[in-house]
FINU-645213 format. One line per field, with one value per residue (C-alpha): residue number from 1; residue in three letters; x, y, z. Coordinates in Angstrom, 2 decimals, padded with zeros to 5 digits, always signed. Layout:
REM FINU-645213
i <- NUM:...
aa <- ALA:...
east <- X:...
north <- Y:...
up <- Z:...
***
This chain:
REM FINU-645213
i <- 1:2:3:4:5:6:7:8:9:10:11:12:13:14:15:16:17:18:19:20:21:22:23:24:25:26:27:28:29:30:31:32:33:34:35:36:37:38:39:40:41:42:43:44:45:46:47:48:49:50:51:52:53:54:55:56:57:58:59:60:61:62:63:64:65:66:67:68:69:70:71:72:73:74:75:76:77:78:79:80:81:82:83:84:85:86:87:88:89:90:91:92:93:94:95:96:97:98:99:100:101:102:103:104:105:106:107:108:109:110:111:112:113:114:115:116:117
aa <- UNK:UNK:UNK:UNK:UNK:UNK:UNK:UNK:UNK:UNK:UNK:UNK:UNK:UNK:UNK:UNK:UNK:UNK:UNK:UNK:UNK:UNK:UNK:UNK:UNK:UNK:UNK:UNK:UNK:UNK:UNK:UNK:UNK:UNK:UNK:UNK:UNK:UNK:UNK:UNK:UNK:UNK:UNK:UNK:UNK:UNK:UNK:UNK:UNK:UNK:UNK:UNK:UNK:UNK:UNK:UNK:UNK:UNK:UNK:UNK:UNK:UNK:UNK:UNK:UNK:UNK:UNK:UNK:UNK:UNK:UNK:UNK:UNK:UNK:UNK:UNK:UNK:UNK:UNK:UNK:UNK:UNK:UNK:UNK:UNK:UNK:UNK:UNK:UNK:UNK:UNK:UNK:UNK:UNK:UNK:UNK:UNK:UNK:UNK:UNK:UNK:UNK:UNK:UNK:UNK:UNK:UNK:UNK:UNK:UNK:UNK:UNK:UNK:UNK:UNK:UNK:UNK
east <- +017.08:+019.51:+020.50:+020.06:+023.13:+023.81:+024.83:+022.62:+024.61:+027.16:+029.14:+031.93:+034.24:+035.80:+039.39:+038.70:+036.05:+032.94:+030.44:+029.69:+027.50:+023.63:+024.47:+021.34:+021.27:+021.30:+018.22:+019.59:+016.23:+016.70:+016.51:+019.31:+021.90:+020.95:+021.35:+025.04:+026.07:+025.05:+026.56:+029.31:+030.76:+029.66:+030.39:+027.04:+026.21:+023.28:+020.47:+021.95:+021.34:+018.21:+017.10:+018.47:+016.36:+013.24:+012.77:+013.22:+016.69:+015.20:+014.12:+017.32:+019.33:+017.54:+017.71:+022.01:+021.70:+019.99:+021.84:+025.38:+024.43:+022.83:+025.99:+028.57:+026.22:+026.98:+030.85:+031.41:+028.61:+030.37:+026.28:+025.69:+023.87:+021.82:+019.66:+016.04:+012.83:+012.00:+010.13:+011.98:+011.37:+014.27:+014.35:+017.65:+020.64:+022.98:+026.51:+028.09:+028.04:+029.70:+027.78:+029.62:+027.74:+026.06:+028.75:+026.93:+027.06:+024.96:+021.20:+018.95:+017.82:+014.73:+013.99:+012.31:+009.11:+008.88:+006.97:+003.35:+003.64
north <- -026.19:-023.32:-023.95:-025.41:-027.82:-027.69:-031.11:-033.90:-037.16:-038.58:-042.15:-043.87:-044.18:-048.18:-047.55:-045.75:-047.87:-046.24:-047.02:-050.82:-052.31:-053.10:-050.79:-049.06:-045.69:-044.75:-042.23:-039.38:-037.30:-033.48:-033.33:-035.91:-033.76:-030.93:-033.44:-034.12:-030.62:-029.54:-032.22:-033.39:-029.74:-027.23:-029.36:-028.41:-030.50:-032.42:-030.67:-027.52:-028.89:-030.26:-026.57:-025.54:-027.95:-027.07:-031.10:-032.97:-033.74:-037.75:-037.06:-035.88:-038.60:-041.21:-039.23:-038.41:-042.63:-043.23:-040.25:-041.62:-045.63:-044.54:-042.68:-045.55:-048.23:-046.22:-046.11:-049.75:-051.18:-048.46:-047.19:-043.70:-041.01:-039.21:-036.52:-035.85:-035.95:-035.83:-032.80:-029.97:-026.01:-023.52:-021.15:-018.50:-019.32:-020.36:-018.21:-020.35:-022.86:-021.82:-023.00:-023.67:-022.50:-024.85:-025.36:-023.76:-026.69:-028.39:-029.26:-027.37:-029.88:-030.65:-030.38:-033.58:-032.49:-029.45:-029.11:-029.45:-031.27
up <- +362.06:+362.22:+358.52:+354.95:+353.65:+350.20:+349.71:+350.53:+349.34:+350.19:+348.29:+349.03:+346.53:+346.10:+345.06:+341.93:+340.87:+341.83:+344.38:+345.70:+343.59:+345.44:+347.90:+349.19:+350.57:+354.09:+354.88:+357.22:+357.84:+358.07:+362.11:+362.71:+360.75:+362.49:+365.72:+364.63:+363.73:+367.06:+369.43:+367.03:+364.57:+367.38:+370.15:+372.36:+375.58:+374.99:+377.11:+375.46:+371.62:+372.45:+373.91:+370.64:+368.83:+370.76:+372.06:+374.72:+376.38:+375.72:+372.28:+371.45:+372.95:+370.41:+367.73:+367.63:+368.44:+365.67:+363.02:+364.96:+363.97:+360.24:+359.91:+360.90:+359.23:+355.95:+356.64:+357.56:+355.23:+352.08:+351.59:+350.00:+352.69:+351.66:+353.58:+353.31:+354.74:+358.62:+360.47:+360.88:+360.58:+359.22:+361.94:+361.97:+359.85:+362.61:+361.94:+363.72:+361.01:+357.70:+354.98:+351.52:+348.42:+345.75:+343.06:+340.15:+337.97:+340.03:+339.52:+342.49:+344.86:+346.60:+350.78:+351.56:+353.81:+356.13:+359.13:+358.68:+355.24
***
């Protein structure tokens, strides 16, 4: 991972009314955000992002599959994301991707499980 996000859920919002009622969340683990802001915000070719990632070219394929269909399951289904877990190790912060700070009214929030957890 070449950074932290400071937001890790995400709800959709039914025409002032609040979320959906029953709807579940939709689990996107650390590594497949990191999959999405490579191929999708920085616009990296896979075999490049999955260098970048330290995986195979494969392993990266069905893991931007699987964070692109959690992602548009949570859109068309109006689930909350929210991001956690997976196996992942902070590396570098990546300047390439601006991170926006914590609002300061907000409650710190937990990392899900590092590497080696």
């Amino acid at each position: 991972m070449g950074f932290q996000p400071n937001f890790l859920y995400f709800e959709p919002k039914m025409c002032g009314k609040g979320i959906p009622p029953n709807a579940d969340d939709e689990i996107l683990k650390v590594e497949e955000l990191e999959s999405i802001r490579l191929k999708d915000y920085l616009r990296m070719d896979q075999a490049a992002a999955a260098e970048r990632m330290g995986i195979s070219q494969p392993t990266f394929h069905r893991i931007i599959s699987e964070s692109h269909r959690k992602v548009a399951q949570a859109l068309v289904e109006g689930k909350a994301i929210r991001i956690e877990g997976g196996n992942y190790v902070i590396v570098v912060k990546d300047p390439e991707t601006p991170v926006p700070l914590q609002d300061p009214r907000m409650s710190p929030c937990g990392w899900g499980r590092k590497r080696g957890n």
